[in-house]
C-alpha positions in Angstrom: -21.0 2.7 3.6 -17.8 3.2 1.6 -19.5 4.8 -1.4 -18.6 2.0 -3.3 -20.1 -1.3 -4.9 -20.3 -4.3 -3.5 -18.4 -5.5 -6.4 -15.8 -2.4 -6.5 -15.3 -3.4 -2.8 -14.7 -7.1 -3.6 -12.0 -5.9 -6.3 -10.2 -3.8 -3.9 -9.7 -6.2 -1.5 -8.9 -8.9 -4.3 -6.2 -6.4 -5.7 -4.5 -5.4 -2.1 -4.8 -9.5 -1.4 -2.9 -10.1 -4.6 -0.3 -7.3 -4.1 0.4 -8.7 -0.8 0.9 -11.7 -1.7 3.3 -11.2 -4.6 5.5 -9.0 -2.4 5.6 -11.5 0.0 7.0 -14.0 -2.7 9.3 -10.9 -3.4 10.3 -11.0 0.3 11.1 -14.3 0.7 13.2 -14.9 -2.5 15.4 -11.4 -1.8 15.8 -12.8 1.9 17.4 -15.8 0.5 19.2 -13.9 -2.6 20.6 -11.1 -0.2 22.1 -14.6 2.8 23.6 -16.1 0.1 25.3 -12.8 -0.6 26.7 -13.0 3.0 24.9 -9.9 4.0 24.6 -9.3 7.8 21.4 -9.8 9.5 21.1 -5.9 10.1 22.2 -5.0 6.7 19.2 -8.0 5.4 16.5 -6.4 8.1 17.1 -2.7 6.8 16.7 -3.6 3.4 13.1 -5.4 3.8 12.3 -2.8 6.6 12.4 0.1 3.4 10.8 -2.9 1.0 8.4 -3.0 3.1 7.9 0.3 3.8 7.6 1.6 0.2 4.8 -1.6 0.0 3.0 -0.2 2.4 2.6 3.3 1.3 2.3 1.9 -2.6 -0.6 -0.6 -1.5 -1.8 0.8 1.5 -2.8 -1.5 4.6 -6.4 -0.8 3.9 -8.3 0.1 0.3 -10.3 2.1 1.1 -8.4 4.9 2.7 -7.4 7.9 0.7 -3.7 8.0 -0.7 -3.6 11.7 0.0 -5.2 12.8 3.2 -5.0 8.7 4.6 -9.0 9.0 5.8 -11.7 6.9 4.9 -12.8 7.1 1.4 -16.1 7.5 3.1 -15.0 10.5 5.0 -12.1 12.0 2.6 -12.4 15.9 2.2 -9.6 16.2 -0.7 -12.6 16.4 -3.2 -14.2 19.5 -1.1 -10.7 21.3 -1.0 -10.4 20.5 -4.7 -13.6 22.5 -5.5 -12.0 25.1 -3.0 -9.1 26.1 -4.5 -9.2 24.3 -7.8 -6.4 21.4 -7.5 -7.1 18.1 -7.3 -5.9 16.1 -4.1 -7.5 12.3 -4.7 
């Protein structure tokens, strides 16, 4: 249903899984890096809140949701605009 493989779908999951989890080990070790600094907890929180942020929008929460328009890849229209007016969106 997402116009993909079965396979293409395992590897996108596999991918986001392993990007998660090596920001996470990213996360943690900054957290502890950034106290020993003597940092305030607000000046700690705003710094992982834009980590986490720029993560999110890197990565995406889901795979299969296109990085331009943020729809299902299923669904997406960027390609059909594309054809339109001759730039590409995807």
């Amino acid at each position: 249903s997402l116009g993909m493989t079965p396979e293409q779908v395992t590897e996108a999951i596999d991918a986001r899984k392993a990007a998660s989890n090596a920001f996470h080990e990213q996360l943690v070790a900054l957290t502890k890096e950034l106290e020993t600094k003597g940092l305030s907890a607000q000046e700690i929180g705003r710094i992982k809140h834009e980590m986490i942020c720029s993560h999110r929008y890197e990565n995406l929460r889901n795979p299969f949701v296109c990085r331009k328009c943020w729809t299902y890849i299923p669904i997406c229209v960027c390609l059909l605009v594309a054809s339109v007016d001759g730039t590409a969106r995807c």
